[in-house]
N, C-alpha and C positions, 0 to 999 in steps of 0.2 A: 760756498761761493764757487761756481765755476771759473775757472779760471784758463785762457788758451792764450797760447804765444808760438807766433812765428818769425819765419825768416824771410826777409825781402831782401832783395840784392839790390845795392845802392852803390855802383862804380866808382863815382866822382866823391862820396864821403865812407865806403869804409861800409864794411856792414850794417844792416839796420835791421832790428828787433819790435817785432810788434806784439805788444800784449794787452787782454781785452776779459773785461770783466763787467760784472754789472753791480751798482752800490747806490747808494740814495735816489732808487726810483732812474737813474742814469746809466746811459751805455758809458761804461770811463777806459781811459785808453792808455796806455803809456809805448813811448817810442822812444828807442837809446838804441847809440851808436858803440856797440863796444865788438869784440875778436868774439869772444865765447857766447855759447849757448847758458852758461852756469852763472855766469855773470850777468845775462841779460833776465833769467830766471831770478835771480837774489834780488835785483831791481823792481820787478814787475812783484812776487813776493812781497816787499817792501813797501813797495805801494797800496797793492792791496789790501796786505793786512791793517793797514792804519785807517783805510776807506772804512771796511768793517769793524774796527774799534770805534771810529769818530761816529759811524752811525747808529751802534748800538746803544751809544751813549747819549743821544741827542737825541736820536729819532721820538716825536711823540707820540708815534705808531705802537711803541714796545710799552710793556708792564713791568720791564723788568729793570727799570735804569733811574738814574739820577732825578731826568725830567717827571717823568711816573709820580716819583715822589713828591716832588714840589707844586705838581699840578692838582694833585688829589691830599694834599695837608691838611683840606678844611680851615685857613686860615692858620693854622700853626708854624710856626719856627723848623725849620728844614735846613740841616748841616751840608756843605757843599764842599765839591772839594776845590783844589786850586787853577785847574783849567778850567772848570763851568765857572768859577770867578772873575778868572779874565775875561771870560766871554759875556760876561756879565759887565762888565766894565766897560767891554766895547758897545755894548749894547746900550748904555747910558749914554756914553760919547755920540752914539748914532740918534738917541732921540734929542740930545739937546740940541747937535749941530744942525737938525731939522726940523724942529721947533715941534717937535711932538709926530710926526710926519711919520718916521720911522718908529715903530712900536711893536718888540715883539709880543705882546700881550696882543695886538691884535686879532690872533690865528684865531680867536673864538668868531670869527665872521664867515666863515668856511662854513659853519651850521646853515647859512643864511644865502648865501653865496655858491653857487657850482659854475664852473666855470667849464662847461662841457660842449659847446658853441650852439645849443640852442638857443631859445625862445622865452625859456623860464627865469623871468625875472623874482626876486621876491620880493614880497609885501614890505611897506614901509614898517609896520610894525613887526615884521621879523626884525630887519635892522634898528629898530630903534629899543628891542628890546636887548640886545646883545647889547649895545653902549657901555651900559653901566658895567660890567664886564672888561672894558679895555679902559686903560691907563695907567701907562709905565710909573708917573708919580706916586701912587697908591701901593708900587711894591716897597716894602721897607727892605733893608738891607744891612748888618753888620758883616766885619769881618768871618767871614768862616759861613755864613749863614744867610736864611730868605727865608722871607715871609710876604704872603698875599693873602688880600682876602678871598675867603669863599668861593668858587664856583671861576674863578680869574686862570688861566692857563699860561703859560711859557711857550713861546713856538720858536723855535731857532732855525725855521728853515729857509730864512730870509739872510741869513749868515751862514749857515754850515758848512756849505755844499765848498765855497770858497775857501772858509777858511780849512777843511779838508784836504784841497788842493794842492794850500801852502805847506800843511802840514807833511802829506805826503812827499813833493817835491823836495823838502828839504831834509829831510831823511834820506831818501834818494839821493841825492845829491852830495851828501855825506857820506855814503859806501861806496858811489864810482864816481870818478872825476870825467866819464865821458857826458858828451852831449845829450840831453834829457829832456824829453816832451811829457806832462803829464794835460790830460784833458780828463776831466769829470763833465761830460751835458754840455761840450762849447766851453767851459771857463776850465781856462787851462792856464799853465807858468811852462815856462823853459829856459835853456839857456845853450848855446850852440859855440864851440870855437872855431868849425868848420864852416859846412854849405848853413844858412838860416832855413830854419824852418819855415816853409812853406807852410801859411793857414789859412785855412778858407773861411768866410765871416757870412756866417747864414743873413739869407734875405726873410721878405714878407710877400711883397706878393710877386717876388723871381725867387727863385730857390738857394741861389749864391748873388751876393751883394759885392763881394769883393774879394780879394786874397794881398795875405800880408804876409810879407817874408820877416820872418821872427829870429832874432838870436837872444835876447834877453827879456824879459818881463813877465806881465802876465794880461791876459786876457779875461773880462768876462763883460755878459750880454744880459739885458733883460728887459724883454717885449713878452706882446700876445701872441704869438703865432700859433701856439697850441692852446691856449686860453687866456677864452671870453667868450661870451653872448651875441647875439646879432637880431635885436627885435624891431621891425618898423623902420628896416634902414640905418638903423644907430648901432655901432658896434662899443661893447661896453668891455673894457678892459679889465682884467685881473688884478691891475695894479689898484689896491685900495686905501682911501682915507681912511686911516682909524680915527679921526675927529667928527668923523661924519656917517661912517659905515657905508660910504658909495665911491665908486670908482672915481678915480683922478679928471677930471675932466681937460681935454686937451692934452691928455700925455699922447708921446711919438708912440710908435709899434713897436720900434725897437731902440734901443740904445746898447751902442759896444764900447767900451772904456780899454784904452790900454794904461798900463799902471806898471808898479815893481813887485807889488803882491797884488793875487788874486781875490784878497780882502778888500784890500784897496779900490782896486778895478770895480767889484761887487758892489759897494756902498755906493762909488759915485756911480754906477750904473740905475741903481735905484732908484737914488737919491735924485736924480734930473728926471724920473719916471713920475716919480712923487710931484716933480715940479709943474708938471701937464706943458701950458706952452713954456714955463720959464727953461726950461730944459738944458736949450743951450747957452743961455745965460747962465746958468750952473757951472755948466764943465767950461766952458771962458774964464769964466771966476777960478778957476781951480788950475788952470794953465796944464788939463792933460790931451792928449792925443784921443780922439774920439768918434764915433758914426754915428748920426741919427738919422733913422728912417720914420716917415710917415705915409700916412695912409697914399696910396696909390704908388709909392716908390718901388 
């Protein structure tokens, strides 16, 4: 992992340290206020390294991790340790709180499904053969352990990237007690005693929607702006039904959730995406601070 950091000069707060890296398919950033060059290195370090743990371990791209295993069991019994547990647990909470909505069994759709901004729709019976394929109810589950049937995959990258953030952040956060920006892709946490961070909240069809002066929480967003489809005037979203194998109909472009975790933030950001128009009846319901864009905003 490459890894560079420098020095910006920040008057009114005190040094400022930038460090930049790339991890789960994202440009990821970290920004701290502290005196030294060694201290802002141990930070940036710290971050990094937990980006590149959490990814190795998750990513379904690799052959060499936990996922690997579970997805290719053939139906058999597969020992887990106690982080993919939790994550496992969350991931229950997320399909029931959405009534099946959110599913990470669904990544088998991505066979069927490119989200490259052409023209290429697929065949009904690509999707309707993937179906049988998704349904978080049909994973079984004991302590310590998972099992699924046959040919069914695990995708956590409808969670990861988030909970990554947190992860990182608070590890960070526990070696310096200075002000800390971590952004992974836009879904970022911080926390500031000084000047607030200053965050810019990407647009859709302008390039910046807004900026928010940040001292505490966390941020995350999830639109199509870099996919979807565009066939006969209809623009078809990324964001997908696993009850159905087709896109949300009436979800916004984009939705930004501010939250206390970047987990948090991520789910409701989804989860109102999932919702197509019910959206901001979503995050109303849920009484957080929130942006939705739609088509022409």
């Amino acid at each position: 992992m490459d890894v560079t950091l420098e020095h910006a000069c920040d008057k009114e707060s005190g040094p400022l340290w930038r460090g930049r890296f790339s991890a789960m398919a994202s440009p990821c950033e970290v920004l701290v206020r502290v005196d030294s060059r060694t201290r802002a290195a141990q930070v940036l370090d710290t971050v990094a390294a937990e980006a590149a743990r959490i990814e190795q371990h998750f990513s379904r791209y690799r052959d060499d991790n936990p996922v690997w295993h579970i997805n290719n069991a053939n139906g058999d019994w597969v020992d887990v340790d106690e982080e993919i547990e939790r994550l496992l647990e969350f991931a229950d909470y997320c399909y029931v709180i959405s009534d099946g909505a959110f599913d990470i069994t669904s990544g088998v759709l991505r066979r069927a499904w490119r989200f490259d901004g052409s023209d290429r729709l697929p065949g009904d019976d690509q999707v309707q053969a993937l179906l049988p394929l998704i349904g978080w109810q049909k994973v079984e589950r004991q302590p310590g352990r998972i099992r699924m049937p046959a040919g069914m995959e695990l995708d956590f990258g409808g969670i990861g990237k988030e909970y990554a953030v947190d992860r990182a952040f608070e590890l960070a956060a526990a070696c310096c007690e200075a002000d800390l920006l971590v952004n992974f892709g836009g879904d970022l946490r911080a926390r500031s005693r000084q000047e607030p961070w200053r965050v810019g909240m990407e647009g859709t069809a302008r390039p910046l929607a807004g900026t928010l002066a940040l001292t505490t929480g966390a941020l995350a967003t999830s639109g199509d702006s870099r996919r979807f489809l565009l066939k006969d005037g209809i623009r078809y979203s990324h964001v997908l039904d696993p009850r159905t194998g087709y896109p949300v109909s009436g979800a916004p472009r984009a939705v930004t959730v501010l939250a206390t975790q970047c987990t948090q933030a991520g789910l409701l950001a989804t989860l109102a995406l999932l919702q197509g128009e019910g959206a901001q009846a979503l995050l109303t319901d849920n009484q957080v601070t929130h942006w939705i864009q739609r088509e022409g905003e």
